[in-house]
DOLUM-898490 format. One line per 8 residues: number of its first residue (from 1); for each residue x, y, z of N, C-alpha, C. Coordinates in nm, 3 decimals, decimal comma. Example, Ala and Ser with C-alpha at 12.3 -4.5 7.8 and 13.67 -1.06 7.14 Angstrom:
% residues 2
1> 1,319/-0,569/0,780/1,230/-0,450/0,780/1,320/-0,330/0,780 ~ 1,285/-0,225/0,708/1,367/-0,106/0,714/1,290/0,003/0,787
END
This chain:
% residues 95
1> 6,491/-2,761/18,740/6,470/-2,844/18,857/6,552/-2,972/18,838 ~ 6,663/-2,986/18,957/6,736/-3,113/18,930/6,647/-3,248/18,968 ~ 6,682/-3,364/18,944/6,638/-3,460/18,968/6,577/-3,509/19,118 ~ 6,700/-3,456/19,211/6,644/-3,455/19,347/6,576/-3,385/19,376 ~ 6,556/-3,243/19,338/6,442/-3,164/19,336/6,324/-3,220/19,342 ~ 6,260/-3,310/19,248/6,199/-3,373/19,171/6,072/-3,525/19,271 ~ 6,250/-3,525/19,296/6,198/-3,667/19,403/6,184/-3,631/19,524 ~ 6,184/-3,545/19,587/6,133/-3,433/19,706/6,028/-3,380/19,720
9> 6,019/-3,349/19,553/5,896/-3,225/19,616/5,776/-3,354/19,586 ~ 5,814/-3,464/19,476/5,718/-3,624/19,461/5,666/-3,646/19,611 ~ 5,803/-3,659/19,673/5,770/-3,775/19,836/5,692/-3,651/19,866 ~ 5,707/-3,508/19,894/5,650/-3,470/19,996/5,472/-3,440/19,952 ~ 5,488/-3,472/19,831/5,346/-3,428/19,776/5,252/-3,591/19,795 ~ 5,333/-3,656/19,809/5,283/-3,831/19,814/5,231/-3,825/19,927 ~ 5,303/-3,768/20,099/5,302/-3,753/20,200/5,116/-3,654/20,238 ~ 5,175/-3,575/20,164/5,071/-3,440/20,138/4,920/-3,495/20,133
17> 4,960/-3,602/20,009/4,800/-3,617/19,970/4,716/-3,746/20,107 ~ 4,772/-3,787/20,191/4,772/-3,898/20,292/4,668/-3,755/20,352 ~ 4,692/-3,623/20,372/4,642/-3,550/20,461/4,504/-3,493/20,389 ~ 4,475/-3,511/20,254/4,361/-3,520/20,198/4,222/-3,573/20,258 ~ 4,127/-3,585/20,277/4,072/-3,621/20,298/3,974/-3,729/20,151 ~ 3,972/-3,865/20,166/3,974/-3,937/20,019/3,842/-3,875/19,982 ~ 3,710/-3,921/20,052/3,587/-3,892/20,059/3,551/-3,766/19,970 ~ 3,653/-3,636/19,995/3,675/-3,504/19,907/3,721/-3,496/19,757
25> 3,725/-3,634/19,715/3,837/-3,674/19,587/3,745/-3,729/19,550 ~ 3,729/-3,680/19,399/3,622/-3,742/19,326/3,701/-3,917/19,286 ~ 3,626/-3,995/19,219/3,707/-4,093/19,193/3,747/-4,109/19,058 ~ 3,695/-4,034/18,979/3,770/-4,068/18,879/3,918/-3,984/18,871 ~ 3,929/-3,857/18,974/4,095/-3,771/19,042/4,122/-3,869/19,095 ~ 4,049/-3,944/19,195/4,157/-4,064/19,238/4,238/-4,167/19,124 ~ 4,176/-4,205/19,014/4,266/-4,276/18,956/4,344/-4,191/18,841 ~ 4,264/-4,060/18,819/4,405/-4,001/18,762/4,499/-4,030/18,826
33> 4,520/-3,979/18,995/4,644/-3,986/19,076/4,666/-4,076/19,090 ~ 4,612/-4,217/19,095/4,677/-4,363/19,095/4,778/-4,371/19,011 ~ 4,735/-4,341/18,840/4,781/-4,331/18,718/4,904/-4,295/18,770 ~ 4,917/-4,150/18,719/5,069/-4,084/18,775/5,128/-4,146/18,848 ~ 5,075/-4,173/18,967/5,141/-4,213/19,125/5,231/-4,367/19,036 ~ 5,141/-4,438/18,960/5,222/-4,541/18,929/5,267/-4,554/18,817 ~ 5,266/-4,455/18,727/5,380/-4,410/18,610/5,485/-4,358/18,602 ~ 5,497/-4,261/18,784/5,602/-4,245/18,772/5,658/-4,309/18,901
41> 5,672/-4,427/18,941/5,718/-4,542/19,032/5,717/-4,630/18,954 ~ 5,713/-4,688/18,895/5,716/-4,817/18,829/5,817/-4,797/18,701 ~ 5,907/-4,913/18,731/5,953/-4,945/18,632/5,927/-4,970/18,455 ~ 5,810/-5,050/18,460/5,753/-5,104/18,337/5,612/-5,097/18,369 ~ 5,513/-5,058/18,229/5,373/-5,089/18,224/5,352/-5,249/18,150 ~ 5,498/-5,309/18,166/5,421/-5,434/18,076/5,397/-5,578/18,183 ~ 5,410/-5,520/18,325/5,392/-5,633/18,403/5,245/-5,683/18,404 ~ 5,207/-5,771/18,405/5,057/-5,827/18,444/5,017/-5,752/18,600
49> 4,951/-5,669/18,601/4,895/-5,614/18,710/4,764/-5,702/18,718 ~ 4,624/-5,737/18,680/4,529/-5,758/18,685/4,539/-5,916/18,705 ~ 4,536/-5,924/18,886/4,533/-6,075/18,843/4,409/-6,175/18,891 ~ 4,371/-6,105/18,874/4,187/-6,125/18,885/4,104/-6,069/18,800 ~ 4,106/-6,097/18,667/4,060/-5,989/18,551/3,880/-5,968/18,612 ~ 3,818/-6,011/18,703/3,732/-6,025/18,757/3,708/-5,927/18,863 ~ 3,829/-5,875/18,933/3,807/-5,788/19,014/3,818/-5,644/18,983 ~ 3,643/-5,586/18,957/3,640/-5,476/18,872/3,752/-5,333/18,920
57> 3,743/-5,329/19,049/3,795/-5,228/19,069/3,994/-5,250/19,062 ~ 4,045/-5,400/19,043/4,149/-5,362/18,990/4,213/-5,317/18,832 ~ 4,070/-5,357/18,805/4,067/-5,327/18,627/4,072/-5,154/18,609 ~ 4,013/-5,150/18,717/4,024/-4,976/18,690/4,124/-4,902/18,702 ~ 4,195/-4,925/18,818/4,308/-4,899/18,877/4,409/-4,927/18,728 ~ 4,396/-5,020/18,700/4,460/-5,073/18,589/4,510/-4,956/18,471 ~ 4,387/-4,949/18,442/4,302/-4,899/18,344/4,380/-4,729/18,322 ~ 4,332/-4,698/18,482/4,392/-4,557/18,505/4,589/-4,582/18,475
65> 4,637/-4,641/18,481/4,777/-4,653/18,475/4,812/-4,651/18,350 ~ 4,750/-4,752/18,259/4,746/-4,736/18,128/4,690/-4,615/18,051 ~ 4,643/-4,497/18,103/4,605/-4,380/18,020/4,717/-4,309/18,050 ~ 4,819/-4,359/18,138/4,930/-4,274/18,154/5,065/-4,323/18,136 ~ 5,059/-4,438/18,018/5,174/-4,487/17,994/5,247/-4,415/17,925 ~ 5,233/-4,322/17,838/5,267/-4,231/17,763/5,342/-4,122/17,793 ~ 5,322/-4,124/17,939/5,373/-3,984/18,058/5,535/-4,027/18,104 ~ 5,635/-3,942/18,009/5,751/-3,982/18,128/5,754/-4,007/18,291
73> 5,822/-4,083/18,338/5,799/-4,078/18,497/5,804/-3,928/18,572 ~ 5,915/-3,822/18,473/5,924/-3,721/18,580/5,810/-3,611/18,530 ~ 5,737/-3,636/18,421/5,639/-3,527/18,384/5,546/-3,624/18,478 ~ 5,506/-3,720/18,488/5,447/-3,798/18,585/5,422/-3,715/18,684 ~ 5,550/-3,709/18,782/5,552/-3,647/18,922/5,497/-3,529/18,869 ~ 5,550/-3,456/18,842/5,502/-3,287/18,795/5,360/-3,251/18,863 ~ 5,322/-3,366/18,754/5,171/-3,353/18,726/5,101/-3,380/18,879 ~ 5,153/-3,540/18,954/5,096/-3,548/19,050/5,125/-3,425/19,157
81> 5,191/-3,371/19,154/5,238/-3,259/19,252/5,117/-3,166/19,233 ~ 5,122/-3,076/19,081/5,023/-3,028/19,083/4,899/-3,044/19,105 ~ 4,867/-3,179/19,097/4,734/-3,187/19,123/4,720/-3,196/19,278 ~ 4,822/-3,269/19,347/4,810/-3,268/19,510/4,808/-3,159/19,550 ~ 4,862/-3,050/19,579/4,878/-2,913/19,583/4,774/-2,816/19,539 ~ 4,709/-2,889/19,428/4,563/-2,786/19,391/4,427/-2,838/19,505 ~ 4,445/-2,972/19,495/4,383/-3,034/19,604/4,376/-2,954/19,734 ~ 4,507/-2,940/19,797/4,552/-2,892/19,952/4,505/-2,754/19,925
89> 4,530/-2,653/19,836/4,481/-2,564/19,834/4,327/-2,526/19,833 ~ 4,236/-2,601/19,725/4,092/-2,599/19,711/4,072/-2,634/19,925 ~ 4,087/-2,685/19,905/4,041/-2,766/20,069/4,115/-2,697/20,186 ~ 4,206/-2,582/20,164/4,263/-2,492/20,246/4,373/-2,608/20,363 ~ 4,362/-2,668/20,306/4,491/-2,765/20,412/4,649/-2,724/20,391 ~ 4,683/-2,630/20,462/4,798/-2,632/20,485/4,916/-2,736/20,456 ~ 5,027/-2,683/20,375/5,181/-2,800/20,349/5,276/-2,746/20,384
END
């Protein structure tokens, strides 16, 4: 799979998951997919994201990004694909 491959089948699976319904997404799958979603978009994990160390739910968000610093950006996508796509499937939503 070439690179554009890559970043295609990303956008259209990014697109994809908008047609999810969130409510159907447990939350701790939601911040797996945060994770990914922003491991493999982001440049660096060393920016200060949390800038309200007070505001719990950006700590989480956080939190989830940092269990996936470890993830190249394009095993990143991979992953979010598959999981969007297992999603659309469990829930019979058509892509």
């Amino acid at each position: 799979m070439n690179e554009k491959d890559l970043n295609t089948l990303f956008d259209e699976a990014f697109a994809n998951a908008q047609l999810i319904p969130q409510e159907s997404v447990p939350q701790d799958m939601q911040l797996v997919l945060y994770g990914l979603y922003k491991q493999a978009t982001s440049e660096s994990t060393n920016q200060i994201y949390v800038q309200n160390p007070q505001d719990l739910r950006n700590a989480f968000k956080y939190n989830a990004w940092m269990q996936q610093k470890h993830v190249f950006p394009d095993d990143a996508k991979k992953q979010y694909i598959e999981i969007i796509n297992q999603l659309m499937k469990e829930r019979n939503i058509k892509f």
